[in-house]
C-alpha positions as a Markdown table, in Angstrom:
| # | Residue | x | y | z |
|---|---|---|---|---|
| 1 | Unk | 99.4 | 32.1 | 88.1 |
| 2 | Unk | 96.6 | 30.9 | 87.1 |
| 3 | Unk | 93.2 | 29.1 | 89.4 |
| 4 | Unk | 93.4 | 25.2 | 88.5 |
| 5 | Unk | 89.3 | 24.8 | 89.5 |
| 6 | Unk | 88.6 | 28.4 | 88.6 |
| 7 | Unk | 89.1 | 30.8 | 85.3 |
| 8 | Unk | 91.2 | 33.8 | 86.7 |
| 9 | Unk | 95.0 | 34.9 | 86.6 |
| 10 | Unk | 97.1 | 37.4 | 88.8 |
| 11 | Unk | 99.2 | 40.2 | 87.4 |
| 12 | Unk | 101.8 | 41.8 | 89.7 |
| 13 | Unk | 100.4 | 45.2 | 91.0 |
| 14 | Unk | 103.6 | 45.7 | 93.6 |
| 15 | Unk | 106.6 | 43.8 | 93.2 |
| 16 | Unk | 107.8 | 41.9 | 96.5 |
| 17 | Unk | 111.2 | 44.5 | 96.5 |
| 18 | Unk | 108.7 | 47.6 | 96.4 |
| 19 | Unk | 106.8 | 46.1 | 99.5 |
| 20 | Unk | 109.9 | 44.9 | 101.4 |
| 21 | Unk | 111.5 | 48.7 | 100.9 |
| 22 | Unk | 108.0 | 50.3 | 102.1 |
| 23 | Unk | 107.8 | 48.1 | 105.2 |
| 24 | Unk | 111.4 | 48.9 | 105.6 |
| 25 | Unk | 110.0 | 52.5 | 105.7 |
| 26 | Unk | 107.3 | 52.0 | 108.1 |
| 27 | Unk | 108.7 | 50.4 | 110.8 |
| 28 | Unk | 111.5 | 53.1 | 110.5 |
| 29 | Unk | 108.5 | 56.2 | 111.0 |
| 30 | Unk | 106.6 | 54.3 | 113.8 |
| 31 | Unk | 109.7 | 53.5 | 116.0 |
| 32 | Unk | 110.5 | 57.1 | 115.8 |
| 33 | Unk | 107.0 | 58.1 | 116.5 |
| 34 | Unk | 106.6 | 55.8 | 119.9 |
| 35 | Unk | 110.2 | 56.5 | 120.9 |
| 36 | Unk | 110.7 | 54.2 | 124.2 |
| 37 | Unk | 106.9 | 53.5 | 124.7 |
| 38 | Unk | 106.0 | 49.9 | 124.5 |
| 39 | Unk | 103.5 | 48.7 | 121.8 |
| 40 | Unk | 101.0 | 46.6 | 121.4 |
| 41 | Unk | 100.6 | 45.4 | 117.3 |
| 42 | Unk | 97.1 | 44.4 | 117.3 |
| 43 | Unk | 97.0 | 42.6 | 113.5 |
| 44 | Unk | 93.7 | 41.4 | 111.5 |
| 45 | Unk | 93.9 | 37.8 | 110.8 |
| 46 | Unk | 94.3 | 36.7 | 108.4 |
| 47 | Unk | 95.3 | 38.6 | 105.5 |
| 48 | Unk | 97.4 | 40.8 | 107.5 |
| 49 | Unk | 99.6 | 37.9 | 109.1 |
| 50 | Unk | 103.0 | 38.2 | 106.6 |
| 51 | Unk | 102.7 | 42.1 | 106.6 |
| 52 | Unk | 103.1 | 42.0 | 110.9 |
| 53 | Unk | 105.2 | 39.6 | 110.6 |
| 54 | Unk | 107.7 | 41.3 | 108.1 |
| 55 | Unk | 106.9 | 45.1 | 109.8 |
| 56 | Unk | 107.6 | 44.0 | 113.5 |
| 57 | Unk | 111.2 | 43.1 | 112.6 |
| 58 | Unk | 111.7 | 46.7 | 111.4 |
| 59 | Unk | 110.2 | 48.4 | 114.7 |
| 60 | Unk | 112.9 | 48.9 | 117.3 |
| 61 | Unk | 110.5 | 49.1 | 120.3 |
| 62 | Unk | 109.3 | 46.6 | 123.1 |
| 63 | Unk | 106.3 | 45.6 | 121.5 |
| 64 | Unk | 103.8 | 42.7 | 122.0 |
| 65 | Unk | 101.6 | 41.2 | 119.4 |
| 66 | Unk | 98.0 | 40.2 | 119.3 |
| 67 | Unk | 95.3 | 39.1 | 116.8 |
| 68 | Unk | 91.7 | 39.1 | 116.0 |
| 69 | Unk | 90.1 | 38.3 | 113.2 |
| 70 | Unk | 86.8 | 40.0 | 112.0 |
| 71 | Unk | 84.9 | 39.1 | 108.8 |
| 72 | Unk | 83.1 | 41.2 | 106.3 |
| 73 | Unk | 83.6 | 39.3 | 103.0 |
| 74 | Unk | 83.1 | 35.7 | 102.9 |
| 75 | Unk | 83.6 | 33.9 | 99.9 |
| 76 | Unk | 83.3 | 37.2 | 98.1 |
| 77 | Unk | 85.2 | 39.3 | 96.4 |
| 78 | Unk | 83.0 | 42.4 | 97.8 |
| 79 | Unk | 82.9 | 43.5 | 101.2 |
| 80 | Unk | 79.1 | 43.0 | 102.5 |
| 81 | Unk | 79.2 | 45.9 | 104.8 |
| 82 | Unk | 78.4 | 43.3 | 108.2 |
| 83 | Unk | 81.2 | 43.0 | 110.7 |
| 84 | Unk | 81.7 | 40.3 | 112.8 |
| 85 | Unk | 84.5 | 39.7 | 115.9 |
| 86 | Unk | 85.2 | 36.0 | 115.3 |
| 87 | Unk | 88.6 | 36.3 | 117.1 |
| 88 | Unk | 89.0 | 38.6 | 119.7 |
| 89 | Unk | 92.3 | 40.3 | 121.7 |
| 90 | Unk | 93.8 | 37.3 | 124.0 |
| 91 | Unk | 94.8 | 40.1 | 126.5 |
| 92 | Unk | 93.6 | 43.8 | 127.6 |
| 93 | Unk | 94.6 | 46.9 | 125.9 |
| 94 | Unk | 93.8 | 49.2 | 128.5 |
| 95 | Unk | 96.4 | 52.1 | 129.3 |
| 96 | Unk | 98.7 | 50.7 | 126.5 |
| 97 | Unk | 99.5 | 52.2 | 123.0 |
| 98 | Unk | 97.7 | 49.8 | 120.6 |
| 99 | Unk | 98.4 | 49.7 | 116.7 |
| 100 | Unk | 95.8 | 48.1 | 114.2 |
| 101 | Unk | 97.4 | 46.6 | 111.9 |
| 102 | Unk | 95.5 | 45.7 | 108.2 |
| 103 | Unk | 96.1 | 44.3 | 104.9 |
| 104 | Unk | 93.8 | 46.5 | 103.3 |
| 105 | Unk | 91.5 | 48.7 | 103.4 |
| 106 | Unk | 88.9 | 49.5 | 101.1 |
| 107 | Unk | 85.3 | 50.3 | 102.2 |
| 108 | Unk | 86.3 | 51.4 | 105.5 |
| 109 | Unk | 83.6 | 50.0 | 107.4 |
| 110 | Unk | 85.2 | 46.9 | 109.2 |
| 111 | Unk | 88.5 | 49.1 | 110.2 |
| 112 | Unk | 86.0 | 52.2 | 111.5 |
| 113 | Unk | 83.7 | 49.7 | 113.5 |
| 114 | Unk | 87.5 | 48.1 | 115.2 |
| 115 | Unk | 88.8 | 51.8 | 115.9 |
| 116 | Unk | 85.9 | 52.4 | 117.9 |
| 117 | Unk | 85.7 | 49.2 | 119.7 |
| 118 | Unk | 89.4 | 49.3 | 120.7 |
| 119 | Unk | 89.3 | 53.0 | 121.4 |
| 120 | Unk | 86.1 | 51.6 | 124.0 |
| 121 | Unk | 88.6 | 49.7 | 125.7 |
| 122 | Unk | 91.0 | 52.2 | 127.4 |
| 123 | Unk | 94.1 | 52.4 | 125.6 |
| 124 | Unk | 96.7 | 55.0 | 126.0 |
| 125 | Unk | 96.2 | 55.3 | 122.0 |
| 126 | Unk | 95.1 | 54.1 | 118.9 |
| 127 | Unk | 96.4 | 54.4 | 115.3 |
| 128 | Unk | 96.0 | 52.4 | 111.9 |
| 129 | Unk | 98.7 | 50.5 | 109.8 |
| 130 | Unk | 97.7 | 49.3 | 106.9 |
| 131 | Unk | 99.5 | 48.1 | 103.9 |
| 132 | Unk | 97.2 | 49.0 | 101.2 |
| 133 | Unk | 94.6 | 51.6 | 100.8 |
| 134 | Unk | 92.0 | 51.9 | 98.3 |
| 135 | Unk | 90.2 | 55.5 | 98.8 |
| 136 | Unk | 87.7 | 55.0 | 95.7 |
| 137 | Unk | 85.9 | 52.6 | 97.3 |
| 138 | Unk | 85.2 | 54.5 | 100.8 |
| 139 | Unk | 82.2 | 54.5 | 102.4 |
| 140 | Unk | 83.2 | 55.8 | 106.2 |
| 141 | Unk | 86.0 | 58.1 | 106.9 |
| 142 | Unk | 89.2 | 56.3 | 109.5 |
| 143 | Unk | 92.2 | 57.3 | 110.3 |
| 144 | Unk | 95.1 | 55.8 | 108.3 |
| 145 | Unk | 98.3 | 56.9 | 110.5 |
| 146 | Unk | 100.9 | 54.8 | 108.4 |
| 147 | Unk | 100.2 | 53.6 | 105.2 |
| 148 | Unk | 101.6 | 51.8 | 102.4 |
| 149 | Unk | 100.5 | 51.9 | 98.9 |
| 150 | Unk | 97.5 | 53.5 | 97.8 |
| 151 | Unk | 96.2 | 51.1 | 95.2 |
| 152 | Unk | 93.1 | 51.7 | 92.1 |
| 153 | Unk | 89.6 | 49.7 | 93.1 |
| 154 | Unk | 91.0 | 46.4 | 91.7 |
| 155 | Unk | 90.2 | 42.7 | 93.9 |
| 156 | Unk | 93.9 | 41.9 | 94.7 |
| 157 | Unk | 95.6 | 38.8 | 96.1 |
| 158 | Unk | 99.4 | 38.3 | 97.7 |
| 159 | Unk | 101.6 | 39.0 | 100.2 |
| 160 | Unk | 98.6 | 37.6 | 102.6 |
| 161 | Unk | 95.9 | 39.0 | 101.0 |
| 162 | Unk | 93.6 | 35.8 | 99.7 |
| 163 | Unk | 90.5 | 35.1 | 97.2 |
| 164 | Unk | 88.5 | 31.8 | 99.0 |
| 165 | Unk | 91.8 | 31.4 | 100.8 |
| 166 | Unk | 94.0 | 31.0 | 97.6 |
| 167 | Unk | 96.8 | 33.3 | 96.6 |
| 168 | Unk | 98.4 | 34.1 | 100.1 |
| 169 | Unk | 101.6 | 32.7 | 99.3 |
| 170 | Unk | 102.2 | 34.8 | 96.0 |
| 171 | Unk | 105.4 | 37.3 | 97.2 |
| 172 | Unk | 104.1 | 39.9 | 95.4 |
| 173 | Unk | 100.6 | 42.0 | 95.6 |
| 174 | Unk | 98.7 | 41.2 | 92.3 |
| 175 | Unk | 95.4 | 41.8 | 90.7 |
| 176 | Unk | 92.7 | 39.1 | 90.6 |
| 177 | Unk | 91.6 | 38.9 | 87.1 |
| 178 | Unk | 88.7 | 37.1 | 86.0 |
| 179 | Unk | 89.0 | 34.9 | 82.4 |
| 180 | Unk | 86.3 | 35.2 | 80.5 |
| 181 | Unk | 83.8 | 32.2 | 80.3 |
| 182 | Unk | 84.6 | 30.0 | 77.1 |
């Protein structure tokens, strides 16, 4: 696919079958690990929307869902280290067994500053989903409880994960790569 105002194009990194099986997977390992307790999905907006979506159909448990949405990257393809709440939780968390669920995660800071200010609020527990981890790049140390694919230090786009809020729709998780200028 390639960017009609811009020069780049997406390869396929993993294949929309190889994310469906993992999620499969997943949501298998966390309804055996919160056996009969309810949980609360708390999922970053907005990248993370079609993995929740997809992962909370494979978790037999009463669960309820939530959203916030925090920004550290702008129009860039670089995380800038700053984190900011721009949506918060809609209800409390205290007492209740809360897991974050991300797109990605790279740097570490944004997830590490969210695990602390959840873990601030009284829940029962705290853990981390996240679809895609990218360990080169880590600058803080979190806890990744479930995880999907461990992916090299590549920008990629898919399967919710966006560049200036393009490439959401693709099915599968692909690399952004950059044309070079003619």
């Amino acid at each position: 696919m390639q960017g009609e105002e811009s020069r780049e194009r997406t390869e396929v990194l993993i294949t929309a079958d190889q994310i469906r099986a993992k999620v499969a997977q997943l949501g298998r390992r966390i309804t055996l690990d919160y056996q009969h307790r309810p949980l609360t999905l708390v999922a970053i907006l907005k990248g993370a929307t079609v993995f929740v979506a997809d992962l909370m159909r494979h978790i037999d448990l009463p669960l309820e869902l939530d959203f916030m949405a925090l920004s550290s990257y702008g129009p860039s393809t670089r995380s800038s280290g700053i984190v900011r709440i721009i949506k918060d939780l809609d209800r409390s968390v205290e007492g209740r067994h809360v897991l974050i669920v991300e797109d990605i995660v790279d740097t570490g800071l944004t997830l590490n500053y969210l695990f602390g200010h959840l873990k601030a609020r009284g829940p029962a527990s705290v853990r981390i989903c996240t679809l895609l981890d990218k360990p080169q790049r880590r600058q803080v140390a979190v806890p990744l409880h479930y995880k999907g694919f461990e992916i090299p230090d590549d920008f990629v786009v898919g399967y919710g994960l966006d560049y200036d809020e393009r490439y959401r729709n693709l099915p599968d998780v692909c690399r952004l790569v950059r044309m070079a200028e003619a």
